[in-house]
C-alpha positions as CSV (number, residue, x, y, z in Angstrom):
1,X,0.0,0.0,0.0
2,X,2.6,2.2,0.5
3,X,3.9,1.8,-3.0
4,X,1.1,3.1,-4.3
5,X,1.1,6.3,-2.4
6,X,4.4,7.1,-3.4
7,X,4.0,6.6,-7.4
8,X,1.6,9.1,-7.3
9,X,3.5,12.4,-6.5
10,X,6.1,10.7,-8.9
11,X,3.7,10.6,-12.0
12,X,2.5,14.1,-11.0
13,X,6.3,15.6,-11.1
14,X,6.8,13.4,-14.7
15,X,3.6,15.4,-15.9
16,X,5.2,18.6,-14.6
17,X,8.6,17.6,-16.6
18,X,6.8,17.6,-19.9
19,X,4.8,20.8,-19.3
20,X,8.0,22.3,-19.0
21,X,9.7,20.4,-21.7
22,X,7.0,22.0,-24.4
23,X,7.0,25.1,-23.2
24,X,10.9,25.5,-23.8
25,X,9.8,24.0,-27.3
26,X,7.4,26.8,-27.8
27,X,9.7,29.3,-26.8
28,X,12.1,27.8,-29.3
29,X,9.4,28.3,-31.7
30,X,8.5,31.7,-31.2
31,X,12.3,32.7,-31.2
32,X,12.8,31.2,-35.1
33,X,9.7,32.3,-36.1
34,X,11.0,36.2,-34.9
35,X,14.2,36.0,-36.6
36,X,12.6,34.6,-39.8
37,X,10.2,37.5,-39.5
38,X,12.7,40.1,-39.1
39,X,15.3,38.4,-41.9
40,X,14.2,40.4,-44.7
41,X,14.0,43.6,-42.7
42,X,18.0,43.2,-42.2
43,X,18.9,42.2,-45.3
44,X,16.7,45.4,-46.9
45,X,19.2,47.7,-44.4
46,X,21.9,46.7,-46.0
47,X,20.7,47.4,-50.0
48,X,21.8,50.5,-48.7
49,X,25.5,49.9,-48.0
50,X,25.7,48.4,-51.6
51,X,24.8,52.2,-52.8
52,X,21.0,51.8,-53.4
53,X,17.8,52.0,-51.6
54,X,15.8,49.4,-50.7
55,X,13.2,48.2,-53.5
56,X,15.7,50.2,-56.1
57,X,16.3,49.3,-59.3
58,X,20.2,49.1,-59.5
59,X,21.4,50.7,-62.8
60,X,23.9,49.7,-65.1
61,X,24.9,52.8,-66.9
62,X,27.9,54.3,-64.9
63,X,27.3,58.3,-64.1
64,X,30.7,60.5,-65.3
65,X,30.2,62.9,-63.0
66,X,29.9,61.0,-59.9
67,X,33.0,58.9,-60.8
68,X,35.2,62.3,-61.4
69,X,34.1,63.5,-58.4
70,X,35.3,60.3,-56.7
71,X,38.4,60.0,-58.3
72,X,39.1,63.6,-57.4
73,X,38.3,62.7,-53.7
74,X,39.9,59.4,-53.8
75,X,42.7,58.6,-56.3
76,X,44.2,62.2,-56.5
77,X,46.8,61.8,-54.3
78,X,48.2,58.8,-56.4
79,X,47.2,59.0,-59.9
80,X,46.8,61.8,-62.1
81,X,43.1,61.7,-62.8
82,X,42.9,64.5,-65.5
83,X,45.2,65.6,-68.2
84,X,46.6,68.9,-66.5
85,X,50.1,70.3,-66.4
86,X,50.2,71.2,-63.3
87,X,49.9,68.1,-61.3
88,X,52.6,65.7,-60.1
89,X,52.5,61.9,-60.8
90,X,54.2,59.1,-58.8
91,X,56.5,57.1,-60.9
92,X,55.2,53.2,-60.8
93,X,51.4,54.4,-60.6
94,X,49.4,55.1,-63.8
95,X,47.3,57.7,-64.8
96,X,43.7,57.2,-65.5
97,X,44.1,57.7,-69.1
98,X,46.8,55.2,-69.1
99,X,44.3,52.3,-67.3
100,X,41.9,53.5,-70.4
101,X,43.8,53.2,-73.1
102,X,45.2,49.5,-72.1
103,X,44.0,47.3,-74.7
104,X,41.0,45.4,-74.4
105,X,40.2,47.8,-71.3
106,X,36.2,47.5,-70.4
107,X,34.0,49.0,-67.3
108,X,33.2,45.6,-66.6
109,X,36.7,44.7,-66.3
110,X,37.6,47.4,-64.6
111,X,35.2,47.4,-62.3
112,X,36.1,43.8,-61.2
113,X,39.6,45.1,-60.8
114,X,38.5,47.7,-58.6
115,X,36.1,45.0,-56.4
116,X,39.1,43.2,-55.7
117,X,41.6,44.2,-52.5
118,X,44.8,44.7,-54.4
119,X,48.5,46.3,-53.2
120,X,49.7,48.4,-53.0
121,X,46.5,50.2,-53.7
122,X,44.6,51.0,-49.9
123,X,40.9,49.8,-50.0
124,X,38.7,52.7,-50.5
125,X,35.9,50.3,-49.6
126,X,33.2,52.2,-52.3
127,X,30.0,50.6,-53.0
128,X,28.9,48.6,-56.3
129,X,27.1,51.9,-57.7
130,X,30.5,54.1,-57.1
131,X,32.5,51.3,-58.6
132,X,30.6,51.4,-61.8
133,X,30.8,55.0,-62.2
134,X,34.4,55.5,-61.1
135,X,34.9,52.7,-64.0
136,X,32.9,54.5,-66.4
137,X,34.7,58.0,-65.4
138,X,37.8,56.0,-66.1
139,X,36.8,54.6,-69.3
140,X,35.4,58.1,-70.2
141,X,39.5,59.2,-70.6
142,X,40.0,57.0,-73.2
143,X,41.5,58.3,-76.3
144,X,40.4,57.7,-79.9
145,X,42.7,55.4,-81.8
């Protein structure tokens, strides 16, 4: 008789035991289904970081102006950006119009070039819109053959 007084409070904490158990499954639960919810919110923040707005259309044609502006901000104080008299050049870098007028010289391939972490060139770390239209300002010095 006694047994049987003492299986009881034991069956009553086993119940307790896997009331607890699913509640730290739906708390499990609800945390996924959170950070599924807010996944696309994140990933929309940083659209931003790659130089366009969430929802935005990226374009392909490279903007002149922007790119001159960054090279003048930039790449000045290594290569000479424009054809002026006036500026000094260091002697192992190239100038832009050089990098242009390499043969078989694209914006694609220049922008790939400039995606790329090379030395002894320092990381300007620009975004996918600035690359294109620092490639296209570069491309823009070509000369006519």
């Amino acid at each position: 008789m006694n047994t049987t007084k003492m299986t009881k409070p034991k069956l009553h904490c086993l119940c307790w035991i896997n009331i607890r158990a699913q509640g730290a499954r739906i708390c499990t639960l609800m945390t996924a289904i959170i950070i599924l919810f807010s996944w696309p919110v994140a990933s929309n923040a940083q659209e931003h970081e790659l130089g366009i707005e969430p929802n935005e259309r990226e374009l392909t044609v490279p903007d002149s102006e922007n790119g001159r502006a960054l090279a003048r901000k930039l790449c000045v104080s290594c290569h000479l950006i424009e054809n002026t008299t006036d500026s000094v050049m260091k002697v192992d870098v190239p100038s832009f119009s050089a990098i242009a007028n390499r043969p078989n010289q694209s914006i694609e391939a220049l922008a790939n070039w400039l995606m790329a972490p090379h030395a002894p060139m320092p990381d300007p770390h620009l975004t996918r819109k600035e690359i294109r239209d620092l490639a296209g300002y570069i491309i823009f010095l070509r000369t006519a053959k």
